[in-house]
Biopython code that builds the backbone (N, CA, C, O; Angstrom):
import numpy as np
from Bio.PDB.StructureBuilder import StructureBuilder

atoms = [
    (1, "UNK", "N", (2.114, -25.906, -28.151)),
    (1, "UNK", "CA", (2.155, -26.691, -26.948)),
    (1, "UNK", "C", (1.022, -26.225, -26.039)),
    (1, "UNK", "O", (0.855, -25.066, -25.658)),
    (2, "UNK", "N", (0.263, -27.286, -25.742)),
    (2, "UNK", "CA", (-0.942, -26.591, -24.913)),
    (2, "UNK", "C", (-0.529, -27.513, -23.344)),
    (2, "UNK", "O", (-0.322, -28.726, -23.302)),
    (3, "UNK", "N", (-0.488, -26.564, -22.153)),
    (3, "UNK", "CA", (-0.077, -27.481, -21.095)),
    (3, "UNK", "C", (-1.872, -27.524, -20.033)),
    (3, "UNK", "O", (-2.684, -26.642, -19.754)),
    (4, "UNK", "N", (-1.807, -28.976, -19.749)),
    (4, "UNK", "CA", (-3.200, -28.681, -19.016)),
    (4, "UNK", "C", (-3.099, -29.705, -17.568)),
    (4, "UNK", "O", (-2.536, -30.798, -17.496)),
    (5, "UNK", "N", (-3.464, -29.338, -17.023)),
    (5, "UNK", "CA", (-3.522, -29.479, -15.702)),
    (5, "UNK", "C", (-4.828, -30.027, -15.096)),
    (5, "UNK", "O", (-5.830, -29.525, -15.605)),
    (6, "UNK", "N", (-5.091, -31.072, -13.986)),
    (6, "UNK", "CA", (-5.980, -31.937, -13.280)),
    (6, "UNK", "C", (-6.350, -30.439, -12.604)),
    (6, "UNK", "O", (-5.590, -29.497, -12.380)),
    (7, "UNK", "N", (-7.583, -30.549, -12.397)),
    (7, "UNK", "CA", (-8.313, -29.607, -11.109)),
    (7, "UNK", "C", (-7.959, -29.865, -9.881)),
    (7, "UNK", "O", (-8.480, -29.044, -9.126)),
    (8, "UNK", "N", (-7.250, -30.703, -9.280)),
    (8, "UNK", "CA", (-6.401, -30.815, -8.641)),
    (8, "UNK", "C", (-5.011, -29.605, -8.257)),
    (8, "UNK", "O", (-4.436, -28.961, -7.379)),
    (9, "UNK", "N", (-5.079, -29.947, -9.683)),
    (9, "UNK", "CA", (-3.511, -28.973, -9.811)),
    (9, "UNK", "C", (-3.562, -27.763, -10.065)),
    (9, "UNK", "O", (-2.613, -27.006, -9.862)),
    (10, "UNK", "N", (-4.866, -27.342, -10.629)),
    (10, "UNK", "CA", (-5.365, -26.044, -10.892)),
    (10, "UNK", "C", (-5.555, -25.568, -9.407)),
    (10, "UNK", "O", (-4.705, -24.716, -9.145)),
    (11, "UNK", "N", (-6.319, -25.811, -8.433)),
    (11, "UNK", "CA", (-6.545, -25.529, -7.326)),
    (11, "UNK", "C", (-5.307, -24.945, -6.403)),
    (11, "UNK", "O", (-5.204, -23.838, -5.874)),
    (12, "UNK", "N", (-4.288, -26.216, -6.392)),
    (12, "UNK", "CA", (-3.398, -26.200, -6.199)),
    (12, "UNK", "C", (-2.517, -25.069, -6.136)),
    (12, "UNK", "O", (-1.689, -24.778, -5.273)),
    (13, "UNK", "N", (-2.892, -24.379, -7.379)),
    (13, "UNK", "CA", (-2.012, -23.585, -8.097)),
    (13, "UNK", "C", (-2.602, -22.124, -7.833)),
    (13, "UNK", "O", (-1.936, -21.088, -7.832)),
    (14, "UNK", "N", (-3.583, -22.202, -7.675)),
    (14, "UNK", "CA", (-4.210, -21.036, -7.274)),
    (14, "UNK", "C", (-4.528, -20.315, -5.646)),
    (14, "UNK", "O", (-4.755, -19.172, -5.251)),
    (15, "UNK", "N", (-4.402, -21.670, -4.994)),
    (15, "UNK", "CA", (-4.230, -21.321, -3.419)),
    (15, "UNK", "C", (-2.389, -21.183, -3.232)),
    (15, "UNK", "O", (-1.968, -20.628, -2.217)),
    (16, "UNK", "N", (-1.504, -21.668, -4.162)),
    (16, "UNK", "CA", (-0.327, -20.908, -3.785)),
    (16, "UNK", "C", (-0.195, -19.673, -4.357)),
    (16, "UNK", "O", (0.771, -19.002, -3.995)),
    (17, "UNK", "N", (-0.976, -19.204, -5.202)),
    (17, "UNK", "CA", (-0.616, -17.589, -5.438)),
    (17, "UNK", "C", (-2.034, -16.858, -5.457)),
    (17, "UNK", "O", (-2.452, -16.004, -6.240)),
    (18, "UNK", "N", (-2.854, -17.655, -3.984)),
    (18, "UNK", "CA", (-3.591, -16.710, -3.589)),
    (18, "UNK", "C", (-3.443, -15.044, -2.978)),
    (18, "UNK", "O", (-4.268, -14.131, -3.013)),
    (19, "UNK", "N", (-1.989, -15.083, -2.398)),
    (19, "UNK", "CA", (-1.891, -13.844, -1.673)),
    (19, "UNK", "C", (-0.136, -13.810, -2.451)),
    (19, "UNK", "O", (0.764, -14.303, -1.770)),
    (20, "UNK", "N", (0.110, -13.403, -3.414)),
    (20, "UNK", "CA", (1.936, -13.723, -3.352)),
    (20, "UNK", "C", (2.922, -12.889, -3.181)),
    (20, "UNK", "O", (3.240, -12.240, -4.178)),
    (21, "UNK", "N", (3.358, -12.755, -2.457)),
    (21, "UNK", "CA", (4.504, -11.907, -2.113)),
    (21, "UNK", "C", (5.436, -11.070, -2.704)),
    (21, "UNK", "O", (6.350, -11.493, -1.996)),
    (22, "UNK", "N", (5.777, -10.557, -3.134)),
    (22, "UNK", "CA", (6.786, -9.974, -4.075)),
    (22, "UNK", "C", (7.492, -9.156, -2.525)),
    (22, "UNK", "O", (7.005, -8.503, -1.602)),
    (23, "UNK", "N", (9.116, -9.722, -2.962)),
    (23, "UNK", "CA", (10.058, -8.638, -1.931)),
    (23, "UNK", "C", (10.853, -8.018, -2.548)),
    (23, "UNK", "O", (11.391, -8.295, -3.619)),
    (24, "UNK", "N", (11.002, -6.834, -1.666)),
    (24, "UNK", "CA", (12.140, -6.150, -2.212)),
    (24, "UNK", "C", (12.065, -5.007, -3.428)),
    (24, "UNK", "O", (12.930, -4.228, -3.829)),
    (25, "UNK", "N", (10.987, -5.172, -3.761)),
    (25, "UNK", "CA", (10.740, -4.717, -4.769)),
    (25, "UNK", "C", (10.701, -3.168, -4.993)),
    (25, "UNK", "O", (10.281, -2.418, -4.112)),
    (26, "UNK", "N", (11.118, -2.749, -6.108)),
    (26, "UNK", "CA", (11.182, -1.001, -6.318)),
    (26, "UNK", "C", (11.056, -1.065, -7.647)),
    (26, "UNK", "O", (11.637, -1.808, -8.438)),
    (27, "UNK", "N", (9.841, 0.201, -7.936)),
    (27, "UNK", "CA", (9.603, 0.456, -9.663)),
    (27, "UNK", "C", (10.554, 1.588, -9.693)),
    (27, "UNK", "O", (11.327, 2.057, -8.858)),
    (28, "UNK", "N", (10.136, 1.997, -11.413)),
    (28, "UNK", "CA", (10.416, 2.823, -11.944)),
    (28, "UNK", "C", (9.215, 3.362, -12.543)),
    (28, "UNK", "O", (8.729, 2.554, -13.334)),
    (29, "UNK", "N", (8.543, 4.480, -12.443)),
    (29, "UNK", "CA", (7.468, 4.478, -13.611)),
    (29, "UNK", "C", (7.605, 6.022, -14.107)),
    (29, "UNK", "O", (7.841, 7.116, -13.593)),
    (30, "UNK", "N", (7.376, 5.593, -15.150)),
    (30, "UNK", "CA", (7.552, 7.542, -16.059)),
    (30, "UNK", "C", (6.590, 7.300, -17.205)),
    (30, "UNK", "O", (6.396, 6.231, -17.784)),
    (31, "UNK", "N", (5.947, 8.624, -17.463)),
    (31, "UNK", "CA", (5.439, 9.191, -18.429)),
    (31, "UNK", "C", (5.909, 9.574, -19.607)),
    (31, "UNK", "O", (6.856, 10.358, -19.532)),
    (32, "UNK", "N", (5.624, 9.334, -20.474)),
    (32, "UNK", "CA", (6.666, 10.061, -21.709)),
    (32, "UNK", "C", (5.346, 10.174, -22.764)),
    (32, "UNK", "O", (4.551, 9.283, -23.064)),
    (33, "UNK", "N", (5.401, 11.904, -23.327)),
    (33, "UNK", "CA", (5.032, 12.830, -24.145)),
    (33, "UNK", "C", (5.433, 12.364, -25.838)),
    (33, "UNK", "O", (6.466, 12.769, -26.370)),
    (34, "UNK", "N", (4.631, 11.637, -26.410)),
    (34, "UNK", "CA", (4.977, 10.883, -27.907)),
    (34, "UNK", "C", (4.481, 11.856, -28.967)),
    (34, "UNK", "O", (3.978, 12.881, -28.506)),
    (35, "UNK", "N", (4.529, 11.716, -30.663)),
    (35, "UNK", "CA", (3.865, 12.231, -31.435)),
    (35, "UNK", "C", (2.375, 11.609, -31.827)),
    (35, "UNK", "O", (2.219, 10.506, -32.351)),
    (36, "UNK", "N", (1.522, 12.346, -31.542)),
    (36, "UNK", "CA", (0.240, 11.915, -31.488)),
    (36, "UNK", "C", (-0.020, 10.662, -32.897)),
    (36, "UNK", "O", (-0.540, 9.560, -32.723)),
    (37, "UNK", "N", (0.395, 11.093, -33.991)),
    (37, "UNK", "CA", (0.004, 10.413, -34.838)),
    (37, "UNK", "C", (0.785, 8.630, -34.946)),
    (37, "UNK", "O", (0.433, 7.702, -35.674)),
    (38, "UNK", "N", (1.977, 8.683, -33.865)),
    (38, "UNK", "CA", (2.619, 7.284, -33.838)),
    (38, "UNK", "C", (1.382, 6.411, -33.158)),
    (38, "UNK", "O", (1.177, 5.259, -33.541)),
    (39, "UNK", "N", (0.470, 7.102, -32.002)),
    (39, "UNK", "CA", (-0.177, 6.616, -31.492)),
    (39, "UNK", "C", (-1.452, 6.327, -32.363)),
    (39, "UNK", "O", (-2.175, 5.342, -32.217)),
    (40, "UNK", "N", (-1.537, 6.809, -32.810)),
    (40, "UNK", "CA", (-2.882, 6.620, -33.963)),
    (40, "UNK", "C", (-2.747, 5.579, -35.100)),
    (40, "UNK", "O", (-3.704, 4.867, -35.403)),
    (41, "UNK", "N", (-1.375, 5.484, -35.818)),
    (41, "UNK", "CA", (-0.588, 4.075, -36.299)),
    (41, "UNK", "C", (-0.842, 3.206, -35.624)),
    (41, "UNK", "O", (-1.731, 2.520, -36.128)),
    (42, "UNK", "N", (-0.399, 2.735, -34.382)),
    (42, "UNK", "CA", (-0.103, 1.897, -33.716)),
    (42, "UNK", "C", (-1.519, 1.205, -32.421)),
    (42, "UNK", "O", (-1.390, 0.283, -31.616)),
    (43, "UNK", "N", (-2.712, 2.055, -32.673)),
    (43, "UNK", "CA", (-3.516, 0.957, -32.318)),
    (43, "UNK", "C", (-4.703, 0.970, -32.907)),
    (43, "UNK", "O", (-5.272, 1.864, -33.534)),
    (44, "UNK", "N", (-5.158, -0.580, -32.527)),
    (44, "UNK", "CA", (-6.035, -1.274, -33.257)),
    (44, "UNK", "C", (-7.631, -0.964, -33.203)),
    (44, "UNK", "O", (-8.304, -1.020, -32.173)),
    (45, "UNK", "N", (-8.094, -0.643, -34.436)),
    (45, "UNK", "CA", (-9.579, -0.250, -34.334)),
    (45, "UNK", "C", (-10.215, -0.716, -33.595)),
    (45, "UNK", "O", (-9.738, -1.850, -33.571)),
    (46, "UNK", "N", (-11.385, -0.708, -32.572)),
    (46, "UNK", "CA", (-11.990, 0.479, -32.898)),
    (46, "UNK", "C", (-11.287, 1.486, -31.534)),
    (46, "UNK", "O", (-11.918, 2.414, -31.030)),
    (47, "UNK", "N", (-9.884, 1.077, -31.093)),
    (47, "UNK", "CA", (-9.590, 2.167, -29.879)),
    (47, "UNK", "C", (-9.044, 3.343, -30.406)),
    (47, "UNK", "O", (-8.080, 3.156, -31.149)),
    (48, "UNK", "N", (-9.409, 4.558, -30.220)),
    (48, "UNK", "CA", (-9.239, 6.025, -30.505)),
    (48, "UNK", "C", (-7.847, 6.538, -29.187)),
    (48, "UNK", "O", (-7.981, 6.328, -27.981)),
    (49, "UNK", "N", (-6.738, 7.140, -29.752)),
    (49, "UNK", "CA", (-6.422, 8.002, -28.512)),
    (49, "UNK", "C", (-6.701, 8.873, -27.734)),
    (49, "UNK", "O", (-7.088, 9.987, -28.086)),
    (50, "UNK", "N", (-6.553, 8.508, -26.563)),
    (50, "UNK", "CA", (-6.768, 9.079, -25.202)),
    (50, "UNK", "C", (-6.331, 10.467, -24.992)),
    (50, "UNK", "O", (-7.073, 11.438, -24.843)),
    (51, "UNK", "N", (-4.718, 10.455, -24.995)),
    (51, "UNK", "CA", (-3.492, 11.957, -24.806)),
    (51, "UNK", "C", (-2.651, 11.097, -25.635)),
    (51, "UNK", "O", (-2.990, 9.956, -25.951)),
    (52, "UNK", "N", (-1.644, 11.601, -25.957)),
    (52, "UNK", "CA", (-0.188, 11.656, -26.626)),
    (52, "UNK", "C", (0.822, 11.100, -25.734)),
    (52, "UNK", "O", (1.950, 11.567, -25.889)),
    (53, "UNK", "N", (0.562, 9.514, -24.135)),
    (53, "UNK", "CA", (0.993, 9.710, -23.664)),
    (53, "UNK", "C", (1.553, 8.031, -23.726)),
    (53, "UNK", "O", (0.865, 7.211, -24.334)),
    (54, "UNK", "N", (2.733, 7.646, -23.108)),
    (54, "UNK", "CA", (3.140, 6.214, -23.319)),
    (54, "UNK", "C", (3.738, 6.175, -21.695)),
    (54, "UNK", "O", (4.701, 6.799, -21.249)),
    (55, "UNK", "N", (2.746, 5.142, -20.919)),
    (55, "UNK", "CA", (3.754, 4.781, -19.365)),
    (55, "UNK", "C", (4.252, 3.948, -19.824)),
    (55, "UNK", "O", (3.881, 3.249, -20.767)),
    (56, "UNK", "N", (5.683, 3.883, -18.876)),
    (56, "UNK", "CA", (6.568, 2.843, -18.884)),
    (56, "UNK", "C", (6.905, 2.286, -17.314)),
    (56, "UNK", "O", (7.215, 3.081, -16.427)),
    (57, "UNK", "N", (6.798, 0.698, -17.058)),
    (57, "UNK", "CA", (7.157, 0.860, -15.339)),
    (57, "UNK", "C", (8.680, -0.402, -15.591)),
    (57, "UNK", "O", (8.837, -1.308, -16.409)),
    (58, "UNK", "N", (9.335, -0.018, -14.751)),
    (58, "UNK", "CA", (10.285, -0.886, -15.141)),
    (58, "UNK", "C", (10.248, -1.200, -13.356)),
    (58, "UNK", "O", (10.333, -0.365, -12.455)),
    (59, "UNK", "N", (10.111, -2.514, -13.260)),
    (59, "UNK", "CA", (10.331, -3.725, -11.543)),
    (59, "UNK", "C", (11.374, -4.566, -11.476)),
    (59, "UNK", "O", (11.673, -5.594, -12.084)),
    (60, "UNK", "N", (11.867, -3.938, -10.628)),
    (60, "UNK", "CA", (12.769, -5.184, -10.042)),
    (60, "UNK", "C", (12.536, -5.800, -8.194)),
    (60, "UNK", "O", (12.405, -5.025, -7.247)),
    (61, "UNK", "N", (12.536, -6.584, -8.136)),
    (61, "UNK", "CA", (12.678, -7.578, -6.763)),
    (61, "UNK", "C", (13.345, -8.791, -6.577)),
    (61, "UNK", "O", (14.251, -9.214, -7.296)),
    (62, "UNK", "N", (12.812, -9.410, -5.468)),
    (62, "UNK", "CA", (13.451, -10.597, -5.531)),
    (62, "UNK", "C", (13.094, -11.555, -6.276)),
    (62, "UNK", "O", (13.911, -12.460, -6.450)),
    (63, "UNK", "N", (11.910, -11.622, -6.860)),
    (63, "UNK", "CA", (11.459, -12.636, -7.367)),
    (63, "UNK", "C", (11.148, -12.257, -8.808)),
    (63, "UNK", "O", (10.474, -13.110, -9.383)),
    (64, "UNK", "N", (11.521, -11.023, -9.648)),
    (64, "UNK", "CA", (11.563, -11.044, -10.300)),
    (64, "UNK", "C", (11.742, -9.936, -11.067)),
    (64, "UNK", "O", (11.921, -9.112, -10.171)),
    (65, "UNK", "N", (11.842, -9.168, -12.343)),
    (65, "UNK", "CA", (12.367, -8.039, -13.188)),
    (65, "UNK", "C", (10.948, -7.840, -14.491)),
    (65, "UNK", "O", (10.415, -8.653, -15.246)),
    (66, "UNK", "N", (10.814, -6.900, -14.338)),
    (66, "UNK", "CA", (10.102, -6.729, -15.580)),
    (66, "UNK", "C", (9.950, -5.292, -15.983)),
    (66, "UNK", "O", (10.597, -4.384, -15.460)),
    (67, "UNK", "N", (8.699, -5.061, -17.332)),
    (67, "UNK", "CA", (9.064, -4.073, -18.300)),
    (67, "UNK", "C", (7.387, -4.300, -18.416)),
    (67, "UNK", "O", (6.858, -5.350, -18.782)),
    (68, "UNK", "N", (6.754, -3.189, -18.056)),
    (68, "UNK", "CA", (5.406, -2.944, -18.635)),
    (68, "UNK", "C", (5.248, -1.454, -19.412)),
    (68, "UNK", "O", (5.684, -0.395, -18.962)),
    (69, "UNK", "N", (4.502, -1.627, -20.716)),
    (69, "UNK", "CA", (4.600, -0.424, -21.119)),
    (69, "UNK", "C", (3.490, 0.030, -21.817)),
    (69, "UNK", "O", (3.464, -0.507, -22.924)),
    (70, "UNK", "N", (2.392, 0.932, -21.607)),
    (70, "UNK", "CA", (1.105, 1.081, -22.461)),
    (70, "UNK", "C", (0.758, 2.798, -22.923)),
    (70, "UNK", "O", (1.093, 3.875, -22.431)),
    (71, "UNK", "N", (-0.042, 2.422, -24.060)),
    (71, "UNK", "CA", (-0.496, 3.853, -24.156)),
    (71, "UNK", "C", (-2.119, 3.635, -24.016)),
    (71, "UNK", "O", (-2.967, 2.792, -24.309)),
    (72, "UNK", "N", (-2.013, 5.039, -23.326)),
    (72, "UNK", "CA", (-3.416, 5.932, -23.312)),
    (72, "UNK", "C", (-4.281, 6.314, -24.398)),
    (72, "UNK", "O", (-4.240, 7.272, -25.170)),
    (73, "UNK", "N", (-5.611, 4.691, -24.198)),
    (73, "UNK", "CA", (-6.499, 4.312, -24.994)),
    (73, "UNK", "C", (-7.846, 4.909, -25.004)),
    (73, "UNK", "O", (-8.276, 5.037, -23.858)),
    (74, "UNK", "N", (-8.612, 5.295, -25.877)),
    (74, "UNK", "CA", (-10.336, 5.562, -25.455)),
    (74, "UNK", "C", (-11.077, 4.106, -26.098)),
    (74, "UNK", "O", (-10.753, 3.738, -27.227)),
    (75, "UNK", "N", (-11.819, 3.530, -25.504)),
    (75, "UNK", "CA", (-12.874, 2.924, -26.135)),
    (75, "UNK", "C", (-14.435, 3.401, -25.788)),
    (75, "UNK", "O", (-14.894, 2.982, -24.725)),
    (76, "UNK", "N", (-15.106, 4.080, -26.452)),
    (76, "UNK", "CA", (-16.440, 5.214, -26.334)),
    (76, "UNK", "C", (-16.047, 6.247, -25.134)),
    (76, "UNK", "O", (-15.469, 7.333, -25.176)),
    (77, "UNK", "N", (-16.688, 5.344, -23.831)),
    (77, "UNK", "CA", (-16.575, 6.301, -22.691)),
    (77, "UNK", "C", (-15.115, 5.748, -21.445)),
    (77, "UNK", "O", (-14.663, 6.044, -20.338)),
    (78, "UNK", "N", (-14.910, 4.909, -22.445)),
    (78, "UNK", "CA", (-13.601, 4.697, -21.211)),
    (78, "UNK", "C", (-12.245, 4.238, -21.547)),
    (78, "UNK", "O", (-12.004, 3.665, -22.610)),
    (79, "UNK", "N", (-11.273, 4.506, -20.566)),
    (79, "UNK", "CA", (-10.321, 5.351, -20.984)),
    (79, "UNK", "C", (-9.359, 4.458, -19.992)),
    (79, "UNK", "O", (-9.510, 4.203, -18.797)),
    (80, "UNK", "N", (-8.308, 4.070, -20.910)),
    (80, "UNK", "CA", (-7.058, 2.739, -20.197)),
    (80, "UNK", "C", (-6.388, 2.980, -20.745)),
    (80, "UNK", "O", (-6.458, 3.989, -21.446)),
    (81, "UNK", "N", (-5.171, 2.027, -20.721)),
    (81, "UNK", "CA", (-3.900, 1.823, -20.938)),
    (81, "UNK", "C", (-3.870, 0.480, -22.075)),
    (81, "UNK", "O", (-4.323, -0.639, -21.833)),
    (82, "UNK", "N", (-3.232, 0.903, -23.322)),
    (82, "UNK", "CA", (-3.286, -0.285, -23.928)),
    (82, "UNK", "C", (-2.311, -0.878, -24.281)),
    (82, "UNK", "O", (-1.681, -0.497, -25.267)),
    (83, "UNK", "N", (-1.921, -2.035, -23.512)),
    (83, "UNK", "CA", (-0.905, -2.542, -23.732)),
    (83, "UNK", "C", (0.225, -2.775, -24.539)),
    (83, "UNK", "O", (-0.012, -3.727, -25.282)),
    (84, "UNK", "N", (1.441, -2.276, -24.725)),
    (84, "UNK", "CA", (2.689, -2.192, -25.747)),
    (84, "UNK", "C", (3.648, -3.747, -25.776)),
    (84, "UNK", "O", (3.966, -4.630, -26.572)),
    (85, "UNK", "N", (3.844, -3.345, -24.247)),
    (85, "UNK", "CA", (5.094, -4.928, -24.196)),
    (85, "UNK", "C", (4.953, -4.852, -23.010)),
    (85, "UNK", "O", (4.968, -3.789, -22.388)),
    (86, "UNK", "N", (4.743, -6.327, -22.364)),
    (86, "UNK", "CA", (4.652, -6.970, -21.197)),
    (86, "UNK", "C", (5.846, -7.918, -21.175)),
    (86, "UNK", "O", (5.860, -8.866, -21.960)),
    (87, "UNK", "N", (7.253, -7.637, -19.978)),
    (87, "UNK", "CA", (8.493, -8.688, -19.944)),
    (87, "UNK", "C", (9.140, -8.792, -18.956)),
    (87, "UNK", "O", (10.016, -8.037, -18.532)),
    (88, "UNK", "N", (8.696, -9.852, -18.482)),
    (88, "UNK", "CA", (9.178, -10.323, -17.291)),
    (88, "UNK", "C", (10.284, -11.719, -17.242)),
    (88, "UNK", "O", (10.149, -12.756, -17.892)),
    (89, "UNK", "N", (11.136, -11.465, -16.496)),
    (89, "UNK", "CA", (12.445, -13.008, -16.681)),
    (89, "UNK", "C", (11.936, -13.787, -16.175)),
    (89, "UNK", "O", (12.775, -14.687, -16.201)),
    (90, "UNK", "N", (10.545, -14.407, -15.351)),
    (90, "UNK", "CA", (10.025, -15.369, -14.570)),
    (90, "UNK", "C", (8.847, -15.610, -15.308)),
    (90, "UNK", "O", (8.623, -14.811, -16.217)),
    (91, "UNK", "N", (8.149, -16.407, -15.153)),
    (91, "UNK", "CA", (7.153, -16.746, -14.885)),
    (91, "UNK", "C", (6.171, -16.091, -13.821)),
    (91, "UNK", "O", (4.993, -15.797, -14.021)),
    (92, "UNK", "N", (6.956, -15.909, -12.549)),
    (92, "UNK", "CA", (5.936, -15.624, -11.667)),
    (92, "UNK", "C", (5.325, -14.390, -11.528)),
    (92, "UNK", "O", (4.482, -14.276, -10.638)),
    (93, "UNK", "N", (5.604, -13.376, -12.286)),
    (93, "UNK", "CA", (4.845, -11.970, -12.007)),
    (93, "UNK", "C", (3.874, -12.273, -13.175)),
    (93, "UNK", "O", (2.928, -11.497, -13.043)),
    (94, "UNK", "N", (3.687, -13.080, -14.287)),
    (94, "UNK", "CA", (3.132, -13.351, -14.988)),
    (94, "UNK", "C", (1.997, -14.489, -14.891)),
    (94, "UNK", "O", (1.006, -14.460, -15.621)),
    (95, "UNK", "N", (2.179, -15.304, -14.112)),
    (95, "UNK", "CA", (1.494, -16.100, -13.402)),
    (95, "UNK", "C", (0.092, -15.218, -12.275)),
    (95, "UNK", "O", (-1.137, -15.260, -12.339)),
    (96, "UNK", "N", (1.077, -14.474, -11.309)),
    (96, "UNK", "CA", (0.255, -13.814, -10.185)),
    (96, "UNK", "C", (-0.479, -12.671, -11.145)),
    (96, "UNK", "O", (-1.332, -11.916, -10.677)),
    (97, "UNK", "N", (-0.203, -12.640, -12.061)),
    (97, "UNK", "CA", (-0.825, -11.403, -12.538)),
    (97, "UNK", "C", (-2.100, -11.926, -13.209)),
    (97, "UNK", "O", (-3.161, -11.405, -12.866)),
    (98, "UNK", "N", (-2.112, -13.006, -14.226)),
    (98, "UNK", "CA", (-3.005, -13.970, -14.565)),
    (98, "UNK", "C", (-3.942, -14.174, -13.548)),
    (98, "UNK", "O", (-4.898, -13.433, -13.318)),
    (99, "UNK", "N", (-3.628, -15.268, -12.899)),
    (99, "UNK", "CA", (-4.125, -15.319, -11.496)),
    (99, "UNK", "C", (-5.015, -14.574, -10.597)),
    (99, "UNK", "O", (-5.969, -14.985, -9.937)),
    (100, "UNK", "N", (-4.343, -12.996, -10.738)),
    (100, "UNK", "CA", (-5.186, -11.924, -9.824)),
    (100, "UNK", "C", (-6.442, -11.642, -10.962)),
    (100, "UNK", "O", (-7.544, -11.447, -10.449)),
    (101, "UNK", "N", (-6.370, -11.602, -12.543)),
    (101, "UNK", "CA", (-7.463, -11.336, -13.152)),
    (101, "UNK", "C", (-8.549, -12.173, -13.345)),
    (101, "UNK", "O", (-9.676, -11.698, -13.479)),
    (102, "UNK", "N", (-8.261, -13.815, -13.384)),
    (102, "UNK", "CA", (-9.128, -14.717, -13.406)),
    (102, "UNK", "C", (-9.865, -14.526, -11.923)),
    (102, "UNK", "O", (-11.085, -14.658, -12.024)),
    (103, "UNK", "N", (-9.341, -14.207, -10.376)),
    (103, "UNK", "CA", (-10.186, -14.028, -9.244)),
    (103, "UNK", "C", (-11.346, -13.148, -9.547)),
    (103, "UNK", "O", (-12.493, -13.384, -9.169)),
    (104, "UNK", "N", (-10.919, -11.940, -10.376)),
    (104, "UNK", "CA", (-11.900, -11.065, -10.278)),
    (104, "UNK", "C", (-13.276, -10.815, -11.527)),
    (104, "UNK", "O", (-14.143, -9.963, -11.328)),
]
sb = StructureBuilder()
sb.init_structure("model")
sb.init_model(0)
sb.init_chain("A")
sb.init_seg("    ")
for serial, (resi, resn, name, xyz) in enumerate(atoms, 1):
    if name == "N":
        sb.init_residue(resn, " ", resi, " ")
    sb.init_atom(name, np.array(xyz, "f"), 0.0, 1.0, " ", f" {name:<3s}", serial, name[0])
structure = sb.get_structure()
């Protein structure tokens, strides 16, 4: 299913989650100490591990609940988080999050 939208509606859509609000909101975020070699299984050439380390943030608010979770990636000289599982019950933290990367 591909959904597409008038530039109209794109616009639209982007001046309502120009600035978006999230209330209420409180994480959870922790570190957790893995066996190096699960991490070395589990990602995709050419990223090398970083540390032995897996964040987890768990959100809740009003507008929505989610589950982000990555490990600590190298690609040559730089050094991120590579994504595990991204889960949110809305749309909208997934939307604003989209959203905030296409601005930049």
């Amino acid at each position: 299913m591909k959904i597409k939208m008038s530039n109209e509606e794109a616009q639209g859509m982007l001046k309502y989650f120009e600035h978006p609000h999230f209330t209420n909101v409180r994480n959870y975020i922790t570190i957790v100490e893995v066996d190096p070699k699960w991490i070395e299984e589990i990602l995709p050439p050419p990223l090398q591990p970083a540390a032995p380390v897996v964040s987890i943030a768990l959100s809740e608010g009003d507008q929505f609940h989610g589950l982000v979770m990555g490990v600590n990636a190298r690609y040559g000289d730089i050094v991120g988080d590579w994504g595990l599982a991204y889960v949110m019950d809305t749309d909208l933290g997934v939307i604003a999050g989209h959203l905030t990367w296409l601005r930049t």
